[in-house]
C-alpha positions in Angstrom: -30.8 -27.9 -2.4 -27.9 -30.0 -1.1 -30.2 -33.4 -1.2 -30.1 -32.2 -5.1 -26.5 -32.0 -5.5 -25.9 -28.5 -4.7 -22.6 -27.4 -3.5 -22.8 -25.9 0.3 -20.8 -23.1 -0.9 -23.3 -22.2 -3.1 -26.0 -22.4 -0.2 -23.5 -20.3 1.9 -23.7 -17.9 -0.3 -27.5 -17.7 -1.5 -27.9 -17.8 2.5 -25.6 -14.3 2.8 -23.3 -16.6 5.3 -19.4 -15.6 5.8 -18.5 -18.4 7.2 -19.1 -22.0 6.3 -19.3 -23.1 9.9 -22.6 -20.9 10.0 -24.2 -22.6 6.8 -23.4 -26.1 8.1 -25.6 -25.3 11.3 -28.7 -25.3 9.1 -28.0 -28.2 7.1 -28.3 -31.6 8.2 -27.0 -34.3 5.9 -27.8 -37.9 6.6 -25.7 -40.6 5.9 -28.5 -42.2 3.3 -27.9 -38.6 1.3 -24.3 -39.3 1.2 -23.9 -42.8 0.3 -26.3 -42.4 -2.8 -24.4 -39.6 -4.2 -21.0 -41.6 -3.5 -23.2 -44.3 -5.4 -23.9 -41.7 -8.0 -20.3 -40.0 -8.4 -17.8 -42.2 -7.2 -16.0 -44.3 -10.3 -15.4 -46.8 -8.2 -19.0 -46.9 -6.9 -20.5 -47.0 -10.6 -21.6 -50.0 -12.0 -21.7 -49.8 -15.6 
């Protein structure tokens, strides 16, 4: 879900977590992940 854009707080919840620190256990982001949704999101990243 969060390689798809979705928000971790929404995971924490769907996953019936209290605390973030427990969702972010079971997710592992790599850094590929994150650069193409700066790429994606980022103004200064877009290239139109």
């Amino acid at each position: 879900m969060l390689r798809n854009g979705a928000d971790i707080r929404y995971v924490q919840e769907m996953l019936g977590h209290e605390d973030l620190n427990t969702t972010q256990r079971y997710t592992h982001i790599v850094i590929k992940d994150l650069q193409q949704v700066h790429g994606r999101t980022h103004p200064f990243a877009r290239k139109d």
